[in-house]
C-alpha beads as a LAMMPS data file, in Angstrom:
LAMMPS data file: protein, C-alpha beads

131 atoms
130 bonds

1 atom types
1 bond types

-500.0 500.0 xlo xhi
-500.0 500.0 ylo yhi
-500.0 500.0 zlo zhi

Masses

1 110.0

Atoms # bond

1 1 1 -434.831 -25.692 249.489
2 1 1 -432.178 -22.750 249.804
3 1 1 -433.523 -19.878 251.497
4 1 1 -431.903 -16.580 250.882
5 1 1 -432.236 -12.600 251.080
6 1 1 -429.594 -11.731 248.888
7 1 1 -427.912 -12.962 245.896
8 1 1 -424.936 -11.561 243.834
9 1 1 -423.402 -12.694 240.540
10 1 1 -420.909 -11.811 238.026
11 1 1 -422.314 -14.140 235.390
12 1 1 -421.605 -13.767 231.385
13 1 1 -425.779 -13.781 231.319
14 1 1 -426.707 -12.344 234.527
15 1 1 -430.761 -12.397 233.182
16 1 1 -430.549 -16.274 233.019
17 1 1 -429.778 -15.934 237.208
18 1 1 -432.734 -13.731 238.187
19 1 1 -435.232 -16.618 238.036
20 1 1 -433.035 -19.019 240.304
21 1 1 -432.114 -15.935 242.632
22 1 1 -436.402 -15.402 243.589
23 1 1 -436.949 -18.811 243.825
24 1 1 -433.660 -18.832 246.573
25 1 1 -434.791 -16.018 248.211
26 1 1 -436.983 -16.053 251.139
27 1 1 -440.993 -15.422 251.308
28 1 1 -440.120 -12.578 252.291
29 1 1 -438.264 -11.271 249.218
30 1 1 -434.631 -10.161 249.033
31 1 1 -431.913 -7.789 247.209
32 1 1 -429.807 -9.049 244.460
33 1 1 -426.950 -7.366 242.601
34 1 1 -425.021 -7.943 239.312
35 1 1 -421.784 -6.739 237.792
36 1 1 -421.775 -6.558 234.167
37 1 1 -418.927 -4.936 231.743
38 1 1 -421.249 -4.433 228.938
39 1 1 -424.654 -1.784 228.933
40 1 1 -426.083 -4.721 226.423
41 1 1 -426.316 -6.827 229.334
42 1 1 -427.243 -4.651 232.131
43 1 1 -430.214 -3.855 229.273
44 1 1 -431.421 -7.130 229.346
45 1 1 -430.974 -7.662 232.691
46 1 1 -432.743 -4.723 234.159
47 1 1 -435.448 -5.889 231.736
48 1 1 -436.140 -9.607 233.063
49 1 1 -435.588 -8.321 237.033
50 1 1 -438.767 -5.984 236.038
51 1 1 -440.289 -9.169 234.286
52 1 1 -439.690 -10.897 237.582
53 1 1 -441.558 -8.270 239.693
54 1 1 -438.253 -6.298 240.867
55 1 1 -438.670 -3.025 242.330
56 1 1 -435.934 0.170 243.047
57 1 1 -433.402 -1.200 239.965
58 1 1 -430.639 1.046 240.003
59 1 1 -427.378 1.098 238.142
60 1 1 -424.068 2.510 238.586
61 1 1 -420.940 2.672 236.650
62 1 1 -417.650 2.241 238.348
63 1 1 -414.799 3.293 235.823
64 1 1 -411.507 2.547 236.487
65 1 1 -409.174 5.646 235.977
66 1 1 -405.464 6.610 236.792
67 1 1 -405.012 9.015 239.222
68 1 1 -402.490 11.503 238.899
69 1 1 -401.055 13.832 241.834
70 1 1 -398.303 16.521 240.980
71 1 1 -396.012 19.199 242.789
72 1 1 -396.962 22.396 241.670
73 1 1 -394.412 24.952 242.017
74 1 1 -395.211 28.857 242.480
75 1 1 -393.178 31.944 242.427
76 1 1 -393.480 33.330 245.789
77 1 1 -393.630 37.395 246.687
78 1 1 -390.993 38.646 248.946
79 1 1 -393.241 39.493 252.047
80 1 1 -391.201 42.432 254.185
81 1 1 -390.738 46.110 253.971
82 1 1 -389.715 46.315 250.107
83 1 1 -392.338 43.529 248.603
84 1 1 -393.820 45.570 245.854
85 1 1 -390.106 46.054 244.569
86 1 1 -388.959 42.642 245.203
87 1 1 -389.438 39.175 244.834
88 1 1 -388.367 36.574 247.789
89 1 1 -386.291 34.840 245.275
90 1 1 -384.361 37.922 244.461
91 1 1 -383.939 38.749 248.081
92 1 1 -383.023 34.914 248.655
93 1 1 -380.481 35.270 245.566
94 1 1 -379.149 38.381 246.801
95 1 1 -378.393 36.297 250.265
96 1 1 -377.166 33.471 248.694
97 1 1 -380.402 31.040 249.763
98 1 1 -381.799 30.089 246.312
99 1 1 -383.948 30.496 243.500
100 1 1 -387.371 31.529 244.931
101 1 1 -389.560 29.006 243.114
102 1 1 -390.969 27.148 246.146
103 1 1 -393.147 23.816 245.834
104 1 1 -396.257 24.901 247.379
105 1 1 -399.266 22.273 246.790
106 1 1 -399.667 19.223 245.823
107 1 1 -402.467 18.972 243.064
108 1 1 -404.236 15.631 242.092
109 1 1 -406.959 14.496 239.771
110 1 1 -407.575 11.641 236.694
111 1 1 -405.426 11.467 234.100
112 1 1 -407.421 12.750 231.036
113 1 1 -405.671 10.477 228.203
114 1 1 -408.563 8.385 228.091
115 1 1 -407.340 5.013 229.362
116 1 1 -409.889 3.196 231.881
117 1 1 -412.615 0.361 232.325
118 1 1 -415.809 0.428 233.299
119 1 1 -418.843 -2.084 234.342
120 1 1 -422.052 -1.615 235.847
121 1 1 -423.513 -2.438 239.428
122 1 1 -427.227 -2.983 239.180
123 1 1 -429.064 -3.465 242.569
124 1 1 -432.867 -4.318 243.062
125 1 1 -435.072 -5.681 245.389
126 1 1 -437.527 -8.740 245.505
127 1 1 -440.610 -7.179 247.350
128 1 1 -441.221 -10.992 247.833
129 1 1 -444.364 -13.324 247.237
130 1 1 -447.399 -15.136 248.883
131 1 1 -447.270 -18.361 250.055

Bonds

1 1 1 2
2 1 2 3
3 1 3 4
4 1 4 5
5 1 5 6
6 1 6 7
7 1 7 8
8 1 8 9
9 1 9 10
10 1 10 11
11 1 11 12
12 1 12 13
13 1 13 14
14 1 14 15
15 1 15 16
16 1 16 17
17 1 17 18
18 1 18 19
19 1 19 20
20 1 20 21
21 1 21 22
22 1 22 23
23 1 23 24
24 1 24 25
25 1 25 26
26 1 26 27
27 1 27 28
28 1 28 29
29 1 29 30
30 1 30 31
31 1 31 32
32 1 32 33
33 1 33 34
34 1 34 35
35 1 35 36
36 1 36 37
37 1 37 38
38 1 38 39
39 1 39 40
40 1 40 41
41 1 41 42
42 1 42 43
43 1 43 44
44 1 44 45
45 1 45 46
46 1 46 47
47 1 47 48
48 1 48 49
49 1 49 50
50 1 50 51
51 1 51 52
52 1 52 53
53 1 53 54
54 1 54 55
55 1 55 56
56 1 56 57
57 1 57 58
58 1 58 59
59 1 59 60
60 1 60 61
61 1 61 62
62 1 62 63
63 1 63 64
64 1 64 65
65 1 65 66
66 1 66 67
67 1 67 68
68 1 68 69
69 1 69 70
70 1 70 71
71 1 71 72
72 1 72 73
73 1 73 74
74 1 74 75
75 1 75 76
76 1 76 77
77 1 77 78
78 1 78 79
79 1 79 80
80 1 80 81
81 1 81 82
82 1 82 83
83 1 83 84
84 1 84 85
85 1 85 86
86 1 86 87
87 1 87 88
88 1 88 89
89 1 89 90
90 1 90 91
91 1 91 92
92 1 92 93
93 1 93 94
94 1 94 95
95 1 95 96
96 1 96 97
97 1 97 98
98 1 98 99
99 1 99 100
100 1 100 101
101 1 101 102
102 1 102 103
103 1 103 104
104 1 104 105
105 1 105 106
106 1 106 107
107 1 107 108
108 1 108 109
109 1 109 110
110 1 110 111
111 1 111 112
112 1 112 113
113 1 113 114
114 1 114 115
115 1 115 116
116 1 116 117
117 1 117 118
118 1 118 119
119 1 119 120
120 1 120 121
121 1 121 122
122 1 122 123
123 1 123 124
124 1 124 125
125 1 125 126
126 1 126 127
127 1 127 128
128 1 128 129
129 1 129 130
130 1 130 131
């Protein structure tokens, strides 16, 4: 007989495992996770694993998403005597050194055009059974 205390599956009908994962896990129970792409079958899933006697079922989505990081560019103040009057770029132009818009942070976060892919992580736990 296999004896195990954890079991995890990527299966097209992850419910159809939970029976064979208890009766591999140990006497004294066991954790089992499952990766489905659909909510349909982390439904029926999370459905038998109560059946079964599973306790703290949790899910979590993991979407996939693009992430985007950009220079962000900022007009910066003169900072001196005059800088009410004057910008640093005009005091820059007026010494020949440039145009005064400086790259100052670096700014990141998902794209937002909707592109991505998700699936589901369900956990639970076998409490286990008397023998």
């Amino acid at each position: 007989a296999v004896v195990s205390t954890q079991s995890t599956g990527d299966l097209p009908s992850p419910w159809d495992a939970v029976g064979h994962a208890v009766r591999a896990f140990s006497p004294a129970g066991g954790r089992i996770c499952s990766f489905s792409p659909c909510v349909e079958q982390v439904q029926r899933t999370c459905g038998v694993l109560r059946e079964k006697g599973f306790q703290e079922i949790q899910t979590f989505e993991g979407i996939e998403r693009p992430y985007q990081l950009s220079r962000k560019r900022v007009w910066e103040p003169y900072v001196g005597r005059e800088r009410h009057k004057k910008f640093r770029s005009e005091q820059r132009e007026e010494d020949g050194r440039g145009s005064g818009w400086v790259n100052a942070f670096v700014k990141g976060g998902p794209r937002k055009d909707g592109v991505g892919h998700t699936g589901y992580l369900t956990f639970a736990t076998y409490p286990g059974r008397d023998e």
